[in-house]
CHARMM-style PDB file with segment names, atoms N, HN, CA, C and O in Angstrom:
ATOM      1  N   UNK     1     114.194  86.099  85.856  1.00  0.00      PROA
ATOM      2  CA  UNK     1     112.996  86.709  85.271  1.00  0.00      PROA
ATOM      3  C   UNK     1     112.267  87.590  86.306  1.00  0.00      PROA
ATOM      4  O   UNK     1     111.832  88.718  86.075  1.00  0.00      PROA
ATOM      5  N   UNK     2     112.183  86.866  87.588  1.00  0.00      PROA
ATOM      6  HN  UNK     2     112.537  85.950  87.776  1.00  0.00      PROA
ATOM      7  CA  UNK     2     111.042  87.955  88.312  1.00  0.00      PROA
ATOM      8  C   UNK     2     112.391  88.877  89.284  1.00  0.00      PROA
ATOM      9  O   UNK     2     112.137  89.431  90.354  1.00  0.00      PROA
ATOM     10  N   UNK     3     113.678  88.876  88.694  1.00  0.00      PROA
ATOM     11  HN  UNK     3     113.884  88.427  87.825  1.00  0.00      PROA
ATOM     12  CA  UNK     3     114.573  89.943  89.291  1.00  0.00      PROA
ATOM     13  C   UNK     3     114.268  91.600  88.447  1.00  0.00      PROA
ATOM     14  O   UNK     3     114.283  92.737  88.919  1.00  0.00      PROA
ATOM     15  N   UNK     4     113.925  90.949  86.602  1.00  0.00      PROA
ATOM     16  HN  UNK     4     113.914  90.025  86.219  1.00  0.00      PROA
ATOM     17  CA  UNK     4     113.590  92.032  86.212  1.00  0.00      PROA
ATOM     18  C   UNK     4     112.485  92.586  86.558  1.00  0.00      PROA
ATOM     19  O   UNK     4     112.338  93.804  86.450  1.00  0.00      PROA
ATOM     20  N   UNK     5     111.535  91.787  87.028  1.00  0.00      PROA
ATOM     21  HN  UNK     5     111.655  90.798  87.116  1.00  0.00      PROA
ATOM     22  CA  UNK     5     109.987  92.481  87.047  1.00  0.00      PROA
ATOM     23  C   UNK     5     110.131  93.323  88.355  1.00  0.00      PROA
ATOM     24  O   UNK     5     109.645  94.449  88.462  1.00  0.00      PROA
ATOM     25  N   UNK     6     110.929  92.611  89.474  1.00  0.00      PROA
ATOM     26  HN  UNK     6     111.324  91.696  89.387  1.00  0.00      PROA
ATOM     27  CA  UNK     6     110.721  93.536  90.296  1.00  0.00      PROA
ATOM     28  C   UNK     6     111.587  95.120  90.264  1.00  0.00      PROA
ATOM     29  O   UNK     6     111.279  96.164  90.839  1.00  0.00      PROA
ATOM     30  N   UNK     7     112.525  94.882  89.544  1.00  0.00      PROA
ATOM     31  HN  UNK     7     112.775  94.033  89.077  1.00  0.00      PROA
ATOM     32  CA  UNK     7     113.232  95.875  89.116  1.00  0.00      PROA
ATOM     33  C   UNK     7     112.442  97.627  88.571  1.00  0.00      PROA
ATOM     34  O   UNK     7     112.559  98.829  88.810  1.00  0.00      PROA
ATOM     35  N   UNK     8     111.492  96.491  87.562  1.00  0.00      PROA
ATOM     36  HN  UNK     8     111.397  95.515  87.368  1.00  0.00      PROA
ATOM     37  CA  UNK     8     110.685  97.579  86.862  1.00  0.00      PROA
ATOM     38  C   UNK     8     109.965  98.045  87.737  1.00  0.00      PROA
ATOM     39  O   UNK     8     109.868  99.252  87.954  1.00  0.00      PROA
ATOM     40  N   UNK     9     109.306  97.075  88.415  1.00  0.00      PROA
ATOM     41  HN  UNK     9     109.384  96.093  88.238  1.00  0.00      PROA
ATOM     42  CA  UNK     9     108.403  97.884  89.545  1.00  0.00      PROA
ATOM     43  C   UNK     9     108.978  98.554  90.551  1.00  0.00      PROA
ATOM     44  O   UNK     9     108.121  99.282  91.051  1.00  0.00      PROA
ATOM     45  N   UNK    10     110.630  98.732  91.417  1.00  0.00      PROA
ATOM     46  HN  UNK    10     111.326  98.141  91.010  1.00  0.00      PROA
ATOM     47  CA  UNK    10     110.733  99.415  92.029  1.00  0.00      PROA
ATOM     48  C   UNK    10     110.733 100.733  91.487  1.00  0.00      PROA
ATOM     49  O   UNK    10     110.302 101.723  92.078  1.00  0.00      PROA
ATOM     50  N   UNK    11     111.666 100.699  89.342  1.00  0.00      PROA
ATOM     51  HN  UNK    11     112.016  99.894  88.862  1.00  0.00      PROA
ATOM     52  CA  UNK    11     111.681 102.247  88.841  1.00  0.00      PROA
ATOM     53  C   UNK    11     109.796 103.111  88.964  1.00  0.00      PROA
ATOM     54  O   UNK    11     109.349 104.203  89.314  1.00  0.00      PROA
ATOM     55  N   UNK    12     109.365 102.098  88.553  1.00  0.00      PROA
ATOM     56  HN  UNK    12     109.728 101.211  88.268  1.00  0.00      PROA
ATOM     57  CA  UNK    12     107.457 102.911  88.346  1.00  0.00      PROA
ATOM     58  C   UNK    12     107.519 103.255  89.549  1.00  0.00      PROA
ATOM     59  O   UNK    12     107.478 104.472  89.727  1.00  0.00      PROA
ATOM     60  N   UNK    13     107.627 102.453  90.680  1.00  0.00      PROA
ATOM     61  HN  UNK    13     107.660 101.464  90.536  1.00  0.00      PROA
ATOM     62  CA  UNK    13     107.499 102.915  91.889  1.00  0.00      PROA
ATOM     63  C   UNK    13     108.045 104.177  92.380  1.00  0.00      PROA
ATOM     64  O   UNK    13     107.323 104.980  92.970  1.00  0.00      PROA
ATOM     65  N   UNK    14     109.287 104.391  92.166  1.00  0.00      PROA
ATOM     66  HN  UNK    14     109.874 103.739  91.687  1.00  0.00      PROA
ATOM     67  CA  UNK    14     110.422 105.732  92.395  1.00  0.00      PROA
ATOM     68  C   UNK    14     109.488 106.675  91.566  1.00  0.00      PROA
ATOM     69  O   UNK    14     109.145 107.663  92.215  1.00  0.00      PROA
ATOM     70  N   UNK    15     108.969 106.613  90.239  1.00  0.00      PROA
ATOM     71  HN  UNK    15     109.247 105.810  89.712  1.00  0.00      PROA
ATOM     72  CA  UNK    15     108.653 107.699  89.330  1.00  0.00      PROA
ATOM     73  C   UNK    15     106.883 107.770  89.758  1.00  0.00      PROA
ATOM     74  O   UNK    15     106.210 108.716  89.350  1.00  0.00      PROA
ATOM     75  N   UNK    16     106.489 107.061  90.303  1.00  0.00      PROA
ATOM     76  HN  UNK    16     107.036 106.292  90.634  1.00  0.00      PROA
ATOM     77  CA  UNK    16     105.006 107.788  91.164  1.00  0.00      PROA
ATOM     78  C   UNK    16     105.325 108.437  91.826  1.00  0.00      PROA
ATOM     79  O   UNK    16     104.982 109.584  91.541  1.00  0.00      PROA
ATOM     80  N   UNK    17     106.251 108.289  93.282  1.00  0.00      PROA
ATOM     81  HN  UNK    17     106.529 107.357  93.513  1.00  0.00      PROA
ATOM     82  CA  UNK    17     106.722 108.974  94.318  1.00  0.00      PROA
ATOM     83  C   UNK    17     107.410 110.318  93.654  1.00  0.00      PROA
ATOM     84  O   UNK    17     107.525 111.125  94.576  1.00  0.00      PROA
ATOM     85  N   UNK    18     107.688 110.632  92.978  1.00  0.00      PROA
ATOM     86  HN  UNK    18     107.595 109.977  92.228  1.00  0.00      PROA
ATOM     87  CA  UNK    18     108.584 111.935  92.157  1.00  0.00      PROA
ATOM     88  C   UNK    18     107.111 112.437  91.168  1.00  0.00      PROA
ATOM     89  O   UNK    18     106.785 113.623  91.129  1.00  0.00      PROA
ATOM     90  N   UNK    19     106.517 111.617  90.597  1.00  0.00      PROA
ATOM     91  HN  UNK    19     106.782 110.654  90.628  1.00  0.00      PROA
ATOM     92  CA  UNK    19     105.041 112.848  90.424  1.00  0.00      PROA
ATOM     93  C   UNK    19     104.351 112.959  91.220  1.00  0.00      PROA
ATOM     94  O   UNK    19     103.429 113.678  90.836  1.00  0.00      PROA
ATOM     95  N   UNK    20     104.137 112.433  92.888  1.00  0.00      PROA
ATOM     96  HN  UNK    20     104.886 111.849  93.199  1.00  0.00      PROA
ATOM     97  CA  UNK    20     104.005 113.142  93.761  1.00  0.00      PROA
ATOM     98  C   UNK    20     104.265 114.078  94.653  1.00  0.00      PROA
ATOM     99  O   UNK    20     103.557 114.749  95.404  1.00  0.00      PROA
ATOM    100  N   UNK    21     105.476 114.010  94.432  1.00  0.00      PROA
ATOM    101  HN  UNK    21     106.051 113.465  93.821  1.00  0.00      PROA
ATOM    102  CA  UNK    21     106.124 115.152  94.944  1.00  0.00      PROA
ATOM    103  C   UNK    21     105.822 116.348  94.082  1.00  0.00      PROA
ATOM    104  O   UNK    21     105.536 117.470  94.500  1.00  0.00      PROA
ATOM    105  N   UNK    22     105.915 115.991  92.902  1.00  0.00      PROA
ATOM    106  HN  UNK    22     106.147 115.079  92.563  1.00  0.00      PROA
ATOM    107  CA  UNK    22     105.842 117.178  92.385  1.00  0.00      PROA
ATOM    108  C   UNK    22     104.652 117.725  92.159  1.00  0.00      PROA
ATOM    109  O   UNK    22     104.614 118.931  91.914  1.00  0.00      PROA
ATOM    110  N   UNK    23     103.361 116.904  92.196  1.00  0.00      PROA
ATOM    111  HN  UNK    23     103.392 115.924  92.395  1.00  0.00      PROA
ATOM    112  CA  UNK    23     101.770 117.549  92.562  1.00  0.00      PROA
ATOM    113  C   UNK    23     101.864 117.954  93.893  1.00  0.00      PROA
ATOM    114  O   UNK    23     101.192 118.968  94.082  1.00  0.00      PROA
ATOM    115  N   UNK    24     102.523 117.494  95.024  1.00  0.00      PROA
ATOM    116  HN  UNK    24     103.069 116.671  94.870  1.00  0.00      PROA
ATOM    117  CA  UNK    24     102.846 118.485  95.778  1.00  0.00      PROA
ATOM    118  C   UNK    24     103.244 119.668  95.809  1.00  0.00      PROA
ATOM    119  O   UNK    24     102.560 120.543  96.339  1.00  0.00      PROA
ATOM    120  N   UNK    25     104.243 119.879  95.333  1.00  0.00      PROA
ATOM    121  HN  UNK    25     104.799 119.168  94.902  1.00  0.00      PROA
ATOM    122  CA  UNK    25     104.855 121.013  95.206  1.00  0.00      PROA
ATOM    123  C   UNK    25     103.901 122.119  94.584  1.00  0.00      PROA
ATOM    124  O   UNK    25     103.929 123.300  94.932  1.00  0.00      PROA
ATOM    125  N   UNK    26     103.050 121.589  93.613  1.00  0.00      PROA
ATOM    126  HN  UNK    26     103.027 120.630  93.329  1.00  0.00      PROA
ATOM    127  CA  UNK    26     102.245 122.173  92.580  1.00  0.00      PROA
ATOM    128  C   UNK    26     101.223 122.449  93.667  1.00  0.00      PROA
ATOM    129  O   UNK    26     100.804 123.603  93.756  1.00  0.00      PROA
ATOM    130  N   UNK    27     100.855 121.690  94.354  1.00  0.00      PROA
ATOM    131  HN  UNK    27     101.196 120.753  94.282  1.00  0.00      PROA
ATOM    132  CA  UNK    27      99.315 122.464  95.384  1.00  0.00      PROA
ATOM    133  C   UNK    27     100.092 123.548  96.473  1.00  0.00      PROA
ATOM    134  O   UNK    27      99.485 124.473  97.012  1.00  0.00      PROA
ATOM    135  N   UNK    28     101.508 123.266  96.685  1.00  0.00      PROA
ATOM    136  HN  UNK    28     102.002 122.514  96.247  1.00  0.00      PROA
ATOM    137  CA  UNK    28     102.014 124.082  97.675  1.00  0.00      PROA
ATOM    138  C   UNK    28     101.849 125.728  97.062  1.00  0.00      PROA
ATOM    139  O   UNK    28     101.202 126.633  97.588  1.00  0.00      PROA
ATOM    140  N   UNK    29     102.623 125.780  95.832  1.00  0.00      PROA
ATOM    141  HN  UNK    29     103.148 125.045  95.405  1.00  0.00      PROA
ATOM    142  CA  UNK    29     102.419 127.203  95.027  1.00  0.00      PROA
ATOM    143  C   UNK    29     101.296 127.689  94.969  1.00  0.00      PROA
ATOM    144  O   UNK    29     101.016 128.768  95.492  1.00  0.00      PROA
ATOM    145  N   UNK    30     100.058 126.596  93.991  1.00  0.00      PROA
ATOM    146  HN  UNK    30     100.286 125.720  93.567  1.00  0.00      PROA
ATOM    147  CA  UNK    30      99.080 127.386  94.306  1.00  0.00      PROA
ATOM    148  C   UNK    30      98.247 127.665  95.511  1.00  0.00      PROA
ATOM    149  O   UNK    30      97.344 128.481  95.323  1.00  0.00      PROA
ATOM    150  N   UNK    31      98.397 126.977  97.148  1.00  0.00      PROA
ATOM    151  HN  UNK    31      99.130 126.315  97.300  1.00  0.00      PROA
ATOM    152  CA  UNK    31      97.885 127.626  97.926  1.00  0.00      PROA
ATOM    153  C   UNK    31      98.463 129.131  98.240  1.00  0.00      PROA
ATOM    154  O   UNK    31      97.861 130.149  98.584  1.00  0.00      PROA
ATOM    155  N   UNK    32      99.902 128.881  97.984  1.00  0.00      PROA
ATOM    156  HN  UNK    32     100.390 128.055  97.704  1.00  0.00      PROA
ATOM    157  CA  UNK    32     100.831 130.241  98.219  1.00  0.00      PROA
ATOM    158  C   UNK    32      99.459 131.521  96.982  1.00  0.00      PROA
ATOM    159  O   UNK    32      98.970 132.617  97.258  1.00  0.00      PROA
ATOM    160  N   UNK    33      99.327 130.734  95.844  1.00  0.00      PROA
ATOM    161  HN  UNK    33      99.724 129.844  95.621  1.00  0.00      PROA
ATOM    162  CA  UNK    33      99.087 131.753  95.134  1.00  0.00      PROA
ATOM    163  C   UNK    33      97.739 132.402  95.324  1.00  0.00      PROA
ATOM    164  O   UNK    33      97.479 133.523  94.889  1.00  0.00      PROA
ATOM    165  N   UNK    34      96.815 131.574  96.057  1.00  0.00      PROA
ATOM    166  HN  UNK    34      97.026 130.662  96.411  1.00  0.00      PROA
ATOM    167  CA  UNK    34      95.539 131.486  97.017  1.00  0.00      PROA
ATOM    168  C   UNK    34      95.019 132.796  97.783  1.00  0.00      PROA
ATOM    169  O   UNK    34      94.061 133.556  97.644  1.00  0.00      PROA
ATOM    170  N   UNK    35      96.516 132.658  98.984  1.00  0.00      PROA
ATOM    171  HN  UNK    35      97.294 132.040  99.097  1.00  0.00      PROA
ATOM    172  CA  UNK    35      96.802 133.446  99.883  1.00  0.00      PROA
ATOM    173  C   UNK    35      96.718 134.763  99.176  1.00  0.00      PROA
ATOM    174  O   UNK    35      95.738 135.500  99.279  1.00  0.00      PROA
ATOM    175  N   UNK    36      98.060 135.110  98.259  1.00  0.00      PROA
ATOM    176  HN  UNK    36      98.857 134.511  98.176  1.00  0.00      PROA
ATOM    177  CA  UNK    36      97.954 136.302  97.700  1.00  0.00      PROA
ATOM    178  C   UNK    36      96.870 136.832  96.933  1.00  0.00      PROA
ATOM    179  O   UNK    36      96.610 138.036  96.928  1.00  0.00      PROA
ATOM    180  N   UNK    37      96.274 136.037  96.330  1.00  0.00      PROA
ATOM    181  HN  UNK    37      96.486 135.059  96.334  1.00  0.00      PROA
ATOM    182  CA  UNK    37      95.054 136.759  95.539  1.00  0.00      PROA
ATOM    183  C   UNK    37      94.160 136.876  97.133  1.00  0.00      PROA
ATOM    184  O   UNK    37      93.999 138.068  97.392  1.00  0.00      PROA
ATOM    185  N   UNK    38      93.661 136.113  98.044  1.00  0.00      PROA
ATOM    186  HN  UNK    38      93.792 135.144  97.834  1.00  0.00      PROA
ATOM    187  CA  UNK    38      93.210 136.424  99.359  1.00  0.00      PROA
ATOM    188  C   UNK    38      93.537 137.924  99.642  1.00  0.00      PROA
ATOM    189  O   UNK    38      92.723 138.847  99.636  1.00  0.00      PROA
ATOM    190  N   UNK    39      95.015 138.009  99.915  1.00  0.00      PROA
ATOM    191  HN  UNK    39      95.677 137.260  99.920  1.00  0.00      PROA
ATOM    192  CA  UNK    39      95.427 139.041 100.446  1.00  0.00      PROA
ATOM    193  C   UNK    39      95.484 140.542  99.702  1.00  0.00      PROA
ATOM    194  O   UNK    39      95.677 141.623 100.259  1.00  0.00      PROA
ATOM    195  N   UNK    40      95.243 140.266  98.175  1.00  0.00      PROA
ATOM    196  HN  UNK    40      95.087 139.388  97.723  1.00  0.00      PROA
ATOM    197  CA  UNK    40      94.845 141.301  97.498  1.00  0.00      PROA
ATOM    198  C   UNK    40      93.316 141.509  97.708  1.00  0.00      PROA
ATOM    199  O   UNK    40      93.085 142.699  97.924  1.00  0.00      PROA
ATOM    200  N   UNK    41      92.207 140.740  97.715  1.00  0.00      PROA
ATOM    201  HN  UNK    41      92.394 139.774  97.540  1.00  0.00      PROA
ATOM    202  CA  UNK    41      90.893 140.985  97.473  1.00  0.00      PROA
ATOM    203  C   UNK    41      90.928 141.795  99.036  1.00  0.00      PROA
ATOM    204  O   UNK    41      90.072 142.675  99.136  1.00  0.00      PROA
ATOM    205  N   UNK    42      91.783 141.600 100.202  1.00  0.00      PROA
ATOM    206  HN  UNK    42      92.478 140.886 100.121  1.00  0.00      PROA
ATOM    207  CA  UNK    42      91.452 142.189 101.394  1.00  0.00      PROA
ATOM    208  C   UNK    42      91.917 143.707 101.414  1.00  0.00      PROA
ATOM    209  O   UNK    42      91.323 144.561 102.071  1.00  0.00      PROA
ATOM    210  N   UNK    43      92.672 143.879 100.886  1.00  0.00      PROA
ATOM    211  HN  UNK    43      93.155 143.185 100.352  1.00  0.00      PROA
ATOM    212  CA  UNK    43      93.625 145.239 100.485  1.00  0.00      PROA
ATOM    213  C   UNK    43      92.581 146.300  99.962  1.00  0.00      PROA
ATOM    214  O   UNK    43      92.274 147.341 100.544  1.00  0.00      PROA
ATOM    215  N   UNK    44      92.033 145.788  98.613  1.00  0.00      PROA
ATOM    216  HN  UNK    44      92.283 144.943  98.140  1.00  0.00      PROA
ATOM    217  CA  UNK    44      91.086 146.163  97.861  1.00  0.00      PROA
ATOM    218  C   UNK    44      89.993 146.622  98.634  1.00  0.00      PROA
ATOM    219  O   UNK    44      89.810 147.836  98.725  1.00  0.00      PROA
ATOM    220  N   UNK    45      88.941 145.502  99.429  1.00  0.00      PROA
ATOM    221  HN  UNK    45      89.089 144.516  99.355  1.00  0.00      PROA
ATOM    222  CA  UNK    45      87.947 146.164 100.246  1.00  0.00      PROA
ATOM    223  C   UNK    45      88.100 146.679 101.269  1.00  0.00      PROA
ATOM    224  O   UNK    45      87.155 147.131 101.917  1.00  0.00      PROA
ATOM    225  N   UNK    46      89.508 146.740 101.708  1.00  0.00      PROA
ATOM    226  HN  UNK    46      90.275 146.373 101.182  1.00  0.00      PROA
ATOM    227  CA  UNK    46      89.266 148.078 102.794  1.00  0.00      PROA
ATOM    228  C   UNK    46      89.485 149.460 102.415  1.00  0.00      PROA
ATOM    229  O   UNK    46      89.031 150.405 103.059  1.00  0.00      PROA
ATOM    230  N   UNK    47      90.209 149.573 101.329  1.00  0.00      PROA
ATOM    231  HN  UNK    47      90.578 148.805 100.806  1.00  0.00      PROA
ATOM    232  CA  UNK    47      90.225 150.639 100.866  1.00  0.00      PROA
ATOM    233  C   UNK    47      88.978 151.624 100.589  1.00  0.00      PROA
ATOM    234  OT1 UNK    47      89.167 152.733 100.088  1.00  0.00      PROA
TER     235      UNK     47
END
């Protein structure tokens, strides 16, 4: 009985770690996407 429970809890466990990664990934893009709108608003006022 507590072979299944821990079972379940290592899968939940694996599948937090994998939607963290992937809210990672997700803040990585949008800082990337950050930068570029940054790097457009700088383009813009020197012109």
């Amino acid at each position: 009985m507590a072979d299944i429970a821990q079972k379940k809890e290592a899968e939940i466990q694996k599948k937090e770690v994998e939607v963290l990664k992937n809210e990672a990934e997700v803040s990585k893009k949008q800082a990337e996407v950050c930068k570029q709108k940054a790097a457009i608003v700088r383009r813009l006022r020197a012109e």
